[in-house]
ZAMARGU-4260 file (C-alpha; in steps of 0.2 Angstrom, whole numbers, plus 5000, padded with zeros to 4 digits):
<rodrens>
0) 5174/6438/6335 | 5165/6423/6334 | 5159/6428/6314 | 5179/6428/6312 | 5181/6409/6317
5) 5166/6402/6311 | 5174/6408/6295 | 5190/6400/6296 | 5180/6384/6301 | 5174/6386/6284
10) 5188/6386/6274 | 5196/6373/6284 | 5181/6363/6281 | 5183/6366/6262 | 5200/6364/6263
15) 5201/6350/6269 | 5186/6340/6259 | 5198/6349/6242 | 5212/6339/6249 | 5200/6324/6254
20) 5194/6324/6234 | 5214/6328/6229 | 5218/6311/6238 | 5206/6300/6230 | 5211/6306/6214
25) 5226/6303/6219 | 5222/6287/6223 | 5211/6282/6207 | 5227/6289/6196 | 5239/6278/6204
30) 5229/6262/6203 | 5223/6267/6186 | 5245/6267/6182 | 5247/6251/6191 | 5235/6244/6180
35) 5243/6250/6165 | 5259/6247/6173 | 5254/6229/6176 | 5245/6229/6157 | 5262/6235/6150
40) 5273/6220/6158 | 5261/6208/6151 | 5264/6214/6135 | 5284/6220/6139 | 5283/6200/6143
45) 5273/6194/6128 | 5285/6204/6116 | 5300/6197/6125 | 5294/6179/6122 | 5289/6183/6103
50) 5308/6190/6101 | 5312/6172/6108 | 5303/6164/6098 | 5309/6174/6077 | 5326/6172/6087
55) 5323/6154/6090 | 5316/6154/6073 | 5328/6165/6065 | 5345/6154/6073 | 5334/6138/6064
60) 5332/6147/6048 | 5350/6151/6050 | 5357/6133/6054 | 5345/6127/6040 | 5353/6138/6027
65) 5370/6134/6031 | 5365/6116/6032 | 5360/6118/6013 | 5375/6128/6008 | 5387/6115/6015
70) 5378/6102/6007 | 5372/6111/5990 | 5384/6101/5977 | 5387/6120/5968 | 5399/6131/5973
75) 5391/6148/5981 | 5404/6164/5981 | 5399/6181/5990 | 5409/6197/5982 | 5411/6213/5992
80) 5408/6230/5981 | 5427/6230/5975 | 5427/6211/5969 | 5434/6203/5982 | 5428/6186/5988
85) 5420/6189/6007 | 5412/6174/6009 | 5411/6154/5999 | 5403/6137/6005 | 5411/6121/6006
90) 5411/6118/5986 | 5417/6133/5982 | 5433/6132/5993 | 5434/6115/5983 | 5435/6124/5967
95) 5442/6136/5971 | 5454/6133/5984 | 5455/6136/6003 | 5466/6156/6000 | 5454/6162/5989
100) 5444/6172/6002 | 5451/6189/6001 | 5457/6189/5986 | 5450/6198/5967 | 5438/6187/5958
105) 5444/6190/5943 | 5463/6182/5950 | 5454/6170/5956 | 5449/6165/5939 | 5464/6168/5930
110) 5474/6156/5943 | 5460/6144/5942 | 5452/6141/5926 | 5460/6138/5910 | 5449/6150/5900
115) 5432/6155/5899 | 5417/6153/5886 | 5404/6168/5879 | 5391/6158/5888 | 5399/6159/5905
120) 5405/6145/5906 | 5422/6142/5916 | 5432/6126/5911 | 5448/6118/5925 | 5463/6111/5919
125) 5455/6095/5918 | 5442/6099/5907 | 5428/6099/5923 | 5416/6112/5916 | 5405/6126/5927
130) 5393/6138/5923 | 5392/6154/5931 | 5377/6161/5938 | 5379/6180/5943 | 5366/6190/5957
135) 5371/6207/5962 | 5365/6214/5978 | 5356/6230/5980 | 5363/6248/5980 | 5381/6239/5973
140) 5386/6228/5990 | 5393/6216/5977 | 5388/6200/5970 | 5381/6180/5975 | 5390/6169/5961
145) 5386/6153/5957 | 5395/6139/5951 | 5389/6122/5944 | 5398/6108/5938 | 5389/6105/5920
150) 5402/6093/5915 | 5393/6078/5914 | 5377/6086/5905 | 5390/6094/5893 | 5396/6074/5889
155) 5380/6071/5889 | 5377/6083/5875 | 5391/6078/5864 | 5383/6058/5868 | 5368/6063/5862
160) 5375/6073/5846 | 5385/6059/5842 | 5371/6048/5843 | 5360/6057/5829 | 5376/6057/5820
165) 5376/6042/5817 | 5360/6037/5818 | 5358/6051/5803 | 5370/6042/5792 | 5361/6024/5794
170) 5348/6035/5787 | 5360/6039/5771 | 5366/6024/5770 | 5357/6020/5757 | 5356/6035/5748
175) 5375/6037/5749 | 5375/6019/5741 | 5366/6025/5727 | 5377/6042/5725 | 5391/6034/5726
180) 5388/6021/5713 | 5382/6033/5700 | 5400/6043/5699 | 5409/6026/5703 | 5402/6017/5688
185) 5406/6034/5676 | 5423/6035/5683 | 5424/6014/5679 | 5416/6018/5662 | 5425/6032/5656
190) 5442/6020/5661 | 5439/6006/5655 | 5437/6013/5637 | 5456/6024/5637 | 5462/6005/5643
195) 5452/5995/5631 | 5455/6007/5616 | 5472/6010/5606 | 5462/6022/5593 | 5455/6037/5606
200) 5464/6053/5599 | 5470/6065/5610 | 5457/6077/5614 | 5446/6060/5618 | 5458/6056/5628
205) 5458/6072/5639 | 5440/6072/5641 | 5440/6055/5647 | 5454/6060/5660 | 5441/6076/5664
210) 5426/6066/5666 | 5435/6053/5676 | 5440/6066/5688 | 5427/6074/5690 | 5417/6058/5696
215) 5433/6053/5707 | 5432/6070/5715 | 5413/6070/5716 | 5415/6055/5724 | 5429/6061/5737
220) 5415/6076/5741 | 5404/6063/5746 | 5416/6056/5756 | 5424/6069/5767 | 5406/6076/5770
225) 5402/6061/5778 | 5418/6057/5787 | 5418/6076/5793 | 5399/6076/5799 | 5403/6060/5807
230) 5416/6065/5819 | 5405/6080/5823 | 5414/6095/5814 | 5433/6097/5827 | 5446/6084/5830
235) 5458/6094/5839 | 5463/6108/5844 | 5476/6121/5835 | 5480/6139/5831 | 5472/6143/5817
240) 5476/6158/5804 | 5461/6164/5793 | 5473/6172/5781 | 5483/6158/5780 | 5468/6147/5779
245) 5459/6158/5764 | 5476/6158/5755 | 5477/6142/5755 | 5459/6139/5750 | 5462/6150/5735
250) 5473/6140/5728 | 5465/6124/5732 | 5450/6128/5722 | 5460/6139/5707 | 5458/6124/5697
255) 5440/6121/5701 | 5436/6139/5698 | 5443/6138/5679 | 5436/6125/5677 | 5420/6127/5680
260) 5420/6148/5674 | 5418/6155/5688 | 5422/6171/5695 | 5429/6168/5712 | 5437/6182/5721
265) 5445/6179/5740 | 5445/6197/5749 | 5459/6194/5760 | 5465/6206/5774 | 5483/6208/5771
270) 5485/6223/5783 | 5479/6210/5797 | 5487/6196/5792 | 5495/6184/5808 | 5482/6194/5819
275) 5467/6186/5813 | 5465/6169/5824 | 5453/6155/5830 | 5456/6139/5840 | 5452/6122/5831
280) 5452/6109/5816 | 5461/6116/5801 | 5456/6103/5789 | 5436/6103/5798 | 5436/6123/5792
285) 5444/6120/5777 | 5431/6109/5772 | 5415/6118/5778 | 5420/6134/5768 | 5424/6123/5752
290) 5406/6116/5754 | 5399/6134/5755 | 5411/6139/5739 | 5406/6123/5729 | 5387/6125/5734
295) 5387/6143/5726 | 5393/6136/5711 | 5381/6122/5709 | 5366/6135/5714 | 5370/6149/5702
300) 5379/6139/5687 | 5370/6148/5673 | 5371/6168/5669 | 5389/6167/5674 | 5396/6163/5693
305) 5402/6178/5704 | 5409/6172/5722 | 5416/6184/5733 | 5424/6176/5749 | 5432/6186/5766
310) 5434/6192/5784 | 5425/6202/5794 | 5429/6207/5811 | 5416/6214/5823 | 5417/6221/5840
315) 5411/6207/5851 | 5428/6197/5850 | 5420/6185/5834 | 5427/6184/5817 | 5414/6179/5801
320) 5420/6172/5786 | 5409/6175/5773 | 5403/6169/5755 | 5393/6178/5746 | 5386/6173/5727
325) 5373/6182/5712 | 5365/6166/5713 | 5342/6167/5713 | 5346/6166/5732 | 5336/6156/5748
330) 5318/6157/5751 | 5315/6164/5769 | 5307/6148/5775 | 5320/6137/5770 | 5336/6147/5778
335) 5336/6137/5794 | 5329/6119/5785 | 5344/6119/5771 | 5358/6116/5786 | 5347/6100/5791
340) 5356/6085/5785 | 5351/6077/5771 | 5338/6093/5766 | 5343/6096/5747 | 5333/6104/5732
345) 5348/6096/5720 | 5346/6078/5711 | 5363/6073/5715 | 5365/6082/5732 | 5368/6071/5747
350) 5361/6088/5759 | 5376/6087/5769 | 5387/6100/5764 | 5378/6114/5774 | 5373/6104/5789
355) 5395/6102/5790 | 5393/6119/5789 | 5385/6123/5804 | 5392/6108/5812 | 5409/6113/5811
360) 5404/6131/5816 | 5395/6126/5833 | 5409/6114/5836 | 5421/6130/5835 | 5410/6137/5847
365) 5402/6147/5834 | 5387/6148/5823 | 5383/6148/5804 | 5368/6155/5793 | 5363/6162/5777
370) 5357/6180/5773 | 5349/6181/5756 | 5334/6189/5745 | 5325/6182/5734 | 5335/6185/5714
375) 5347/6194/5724 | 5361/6181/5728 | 5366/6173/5747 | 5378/6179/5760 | 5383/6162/5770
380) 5391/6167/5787 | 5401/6156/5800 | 5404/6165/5815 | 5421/6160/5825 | 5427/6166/5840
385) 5444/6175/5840 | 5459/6163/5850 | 5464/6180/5861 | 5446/6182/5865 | 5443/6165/5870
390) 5459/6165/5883 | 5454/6183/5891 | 5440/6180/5904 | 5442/6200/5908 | 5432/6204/5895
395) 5419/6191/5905 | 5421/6194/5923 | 5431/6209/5926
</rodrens>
């Protein structure tokens, strides 16, 4: 009897130093979570300031940007995937009006703007120019446009062309001096000898008329080319009609052409005709393509003049008229230095002509240049671009 409780004494004992050592590991576990419990505020509470702070940081950055944005002298426009503008700053609402959240871009433009140019740029009613800067967000959200008054740099452009315009014919002042007299004193010359003498037969007579004429027009050459690259290639602003335009030439020149024995063929598109259309200065074009006919047939003369002149349309909404001739053609090196004013490899050339060329072209918005092979003829080109495709701005911004 007394084994039996001695041995239940036992296991009480063990049981109880079991709970004993449960308790104190009880105990270390649950200061050893206070501890990390404690550890974990700190941070919970160093995380929470942090947040504070990039919110604080991030409301600045915020406030800043918007600050920027109000004041930013360009117009900033913020399109949803379907084109409709979300989102402008201050400028933009000037441009473009107060209602034009919500509504399509591209109406926007249309109501706005009176047309739009290839390089993106759109132009008001009152001639205030804007360029348009296009970013589109990521996995097609929309778009961040851009819009900055380039007015004043544009006028500053046309300033500074004009300037070397006319600082360019103080330059050929004297050398036009000296052209001019040249065919002035032949035209005098030739004159003065039908008035002074009663005894010229006929056929004297007639080459004295032809001679005369020739000097007079050589001088009238002289003087449109310088009167048209003085006033920088476009005066005004009119619906033009290619066909019309080469008709016209064609017979301008017949005389000219005979004359002179040349071959001069005008490829016009009758199938097209009253389609064909750019926006400009009738007699500024109708001078730079007689100054690329004429310049054929003073560079091929000899071995007989073919002239082939036309109108090709591409597909980017621009219209070249071309002039092509079977003259010893244009050395690579000198196909962009033969448009610079006053570059001529001719005596009596005033190196004028084909800087009108161009001038006219880029004043049509547009561009000129030659193609050519050596002993395989020229291709002259001026570029223009179509009346319907410079009042479409879909084609642009839809």
């Amino acid at each position: 009897m007394s084994d039996t409780k001695s041995q239940l004494s036992a296991i009480e004992q063990q049981r109880l130093a079991e709970l004993e050592q449960a308790f104190e590991l009880f105990n270390q576990t649950s200061m050893q979570l206070t501890q990390a419990y404690e550890a974990l505020q700190h941070q919970v509470a160093d995380l929470q300031q942090q947040l504070e702070e990039s919110d604080r940081e991030r409301v600045k950055v915020a406030e800043r940007l918007e600050r920027l944005l109000t004041l930013l002298p360009a117009g900033v426009v913020v399109l949803n995937a379907l084109g409709k503008i979300v989102e402008m700053n201050q400028s933009a609402k000037q441009i473009l009006g107060e209602d034009a959240v919500g509504r399509l871009w591209e109406v926007v433009v249309r109501n706005v703007f009176l047309y739009a140019t290839e390089a993106k740029e759109l132009v008001k009613h009152d001639k205030t120019v804007y360029q348009l800067s296009e970013k589109t967000l990521d996995e097609n959200q929309g778009a961040i446009l851009l819009l900055q008054d380039v007015t004043a740099s544009r006028e500053l452009q046309a300033h500074k062309s004009r300037h070397q315009r006319l600082e360019s014919l103080g330059e050929m002042a004297a050398s036009l001096a000296h052209q001019i007299r040249t065919p002035l004193s032949s035209a005098l010359l030739y004159l003065s000898q039908m008035a002074s003498s009663t005894e010229l037969d006929e056929e004297k007579r007639q080459r004295f008329i032809q001679k005369s004429l020739l000097s007079l027009r050589h001088l009238e050459a002289l003087v449109n080319d310088m009167l048209q690259y003085a006033k920088g290639g476009r005066s005004c602003n009119k619906v033009i009609d290619l066909t019309y335009l080469l008709e016209m030439l064609s017979s301008g020149l017949e005389f000219s052409s005979q004359n002179e024995q040349v071959d001069l063929k005008f490829q016009i598109p009758q199938e097209e005709a009253g389609e064909l259309k750019v926006l400009g200065d009738f007699d500024a074009l109708m001078t730079a393509m007689q100054n690329l006919i004429m310049n054929a047939i003073n560079v091929v003369k000899e071995g007989g003049v073919r002239i082939e002149v036309g109108i090709e349309q591409n597909k980017t909404g621009f219209i070249d008229l071309i002039v092509s001739d079977n003259g010893p053609g244009v050395e690579e090196a000198l196909q962009e230095k033969i448009f610079e004013p006053f570059f001529t490899s001719r005596a009596k050339g005033t190196g004028l002509g084909l800087a009108v060329v161009r001038a006219v072209a880029e004043a049509h918005g547009g561009d000129a240049w030659v193609y050519s092979v050596p002993n395989n003829g020229a291709r002259f080109v001026i570029r223009l671009p179509l009346y319907e495709k410079q009042m479409n701005q879909e084609d642009l911004f839809g």
